[in-house]
N, C-alpha and C positions, 0 to 999 in steps of 0.2 A: 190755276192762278192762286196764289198766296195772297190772304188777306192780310192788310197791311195793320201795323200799329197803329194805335188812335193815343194810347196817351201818352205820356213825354217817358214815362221808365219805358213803354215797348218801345219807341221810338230810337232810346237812348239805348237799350240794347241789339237794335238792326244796326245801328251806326257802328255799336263795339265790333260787331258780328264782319261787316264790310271791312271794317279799317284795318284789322287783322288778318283778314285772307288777302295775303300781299303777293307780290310777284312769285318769289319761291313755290307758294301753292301750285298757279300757274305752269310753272314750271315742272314740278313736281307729276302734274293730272296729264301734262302736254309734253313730254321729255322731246330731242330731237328727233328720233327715230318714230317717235306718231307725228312729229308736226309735218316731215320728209311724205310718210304715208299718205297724212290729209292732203299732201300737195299733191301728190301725183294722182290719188282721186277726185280733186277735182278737175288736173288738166285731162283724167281720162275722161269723165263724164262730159266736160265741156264739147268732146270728140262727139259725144251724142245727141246733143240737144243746143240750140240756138242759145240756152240764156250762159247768164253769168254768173256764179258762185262766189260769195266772200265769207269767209270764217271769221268771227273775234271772238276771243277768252277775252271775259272781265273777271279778274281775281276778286275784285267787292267795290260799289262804286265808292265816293268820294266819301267823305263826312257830310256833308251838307245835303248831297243829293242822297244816301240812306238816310239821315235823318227828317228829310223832309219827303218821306215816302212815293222815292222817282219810281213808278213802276221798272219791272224789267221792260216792258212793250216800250212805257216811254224813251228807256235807255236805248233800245233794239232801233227805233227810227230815230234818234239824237247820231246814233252812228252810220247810218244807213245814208244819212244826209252826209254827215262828215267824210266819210270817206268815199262819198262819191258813186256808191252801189247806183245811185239811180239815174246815173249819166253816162248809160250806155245809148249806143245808136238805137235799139228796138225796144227799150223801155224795158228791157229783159233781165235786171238783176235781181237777186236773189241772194239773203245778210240768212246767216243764222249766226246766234246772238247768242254765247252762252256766258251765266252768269255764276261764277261757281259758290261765292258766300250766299246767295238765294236760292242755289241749287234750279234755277230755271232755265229755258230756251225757250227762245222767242224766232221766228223765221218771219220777216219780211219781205214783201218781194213787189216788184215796182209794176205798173195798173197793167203791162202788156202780159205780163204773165200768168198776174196776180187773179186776172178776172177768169182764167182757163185752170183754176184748181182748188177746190171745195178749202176751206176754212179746215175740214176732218180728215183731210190727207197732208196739210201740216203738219196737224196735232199727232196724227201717226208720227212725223219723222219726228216732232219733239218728244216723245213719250220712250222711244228708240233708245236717244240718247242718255233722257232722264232716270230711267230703268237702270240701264247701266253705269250711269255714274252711281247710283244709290249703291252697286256693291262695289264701286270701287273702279269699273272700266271702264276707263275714258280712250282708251285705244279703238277695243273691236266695236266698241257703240256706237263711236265716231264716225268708224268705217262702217257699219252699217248702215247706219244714219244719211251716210253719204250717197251710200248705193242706192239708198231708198228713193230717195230725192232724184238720184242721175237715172232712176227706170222712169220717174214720175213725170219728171222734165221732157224725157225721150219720148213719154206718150204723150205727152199734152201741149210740146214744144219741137217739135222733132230737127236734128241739123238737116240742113239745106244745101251741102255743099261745102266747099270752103270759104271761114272766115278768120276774122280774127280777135286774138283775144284780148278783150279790151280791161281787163281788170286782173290785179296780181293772182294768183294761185294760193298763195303761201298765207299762212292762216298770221293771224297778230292775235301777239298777248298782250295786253295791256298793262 
């Protein structure tokens, strides 16, 4: 976790730091051909395990909310409501949050899931991803990341048969 600025220059340079890592970034870390990847890793892992997966890239938050020190967590359940992750029929989703001007990931995932897997097998699949952004891979980290997750789901969530899937695949850039 990154400790946050306390006085108005750190403050004011988190906000410079956000406001400049714009879409492009995004785009850049996420080209088509990994964002194609992360979808079909998650409609495959979905094949294994009851929950739900959602991806979002944040390029850097707003002005207002870097400067007013929104955690990434905070940001990770701001969208996890917004978009709906926790209105599935089994309480089964599951947001991983990544934030690229913070350089963080945050996974949250809704109380049916949430209570059947340690806090330190999150932190594994964020550290996955973190690692690998730090030299630069945001592809195979991704996809690791994911795999990590769809073996962890499979044990601790396993599929039941056929269902259906209740939330998009396709990862969002913001």
């Amino acid at each position: 976790m990154t400790t946050m600025p306390t006085s108005f220059l750190g403050r004011c340079k988190r906000a410079w730091r956000h406001a400049t890592s714009g879409t492009a970034a995004g785009k850049r870390a996420f080209p088509p051909a990994t964002l194609a990847a992360i979808e079909q890793a998650i409609a495959l892992g979905e094949q294994r395990h009851r929950a739900e997966i959602r991806l979002i890239v944040e390029p850097g938050l707003d002005l207002k909310e870097a400067f007013n020190n929104t955690t990434n967590r905070q940001r990770a359940r701001a969208l996890f409501a917004q978009y709906g992750v926790w209105d599935t029929e089994e309480n089964c989703g599951v947001l991983i949050y990544i934030n690229l001007a913070a350089r963080e990931v945050d996974i949250v995932a809704d109380r049916h899931v949430g209570k059947l897997v340690a806090d330190s097998e999150w932190q594994t699949i964020c550290r996955t991803m973190t690692s690998g952004y730090a030299q630069g891979d945001y592809h195979a980290s991704t996809l690791s990341a994911l795999e990590q997750l769809n073996t962890l789901l499979a044990r601790h969530y396993p599929a039941s048969g056929e269902r259906q899937n209740q939330l998009p695949n396709d990862a969002v850039i913001l």
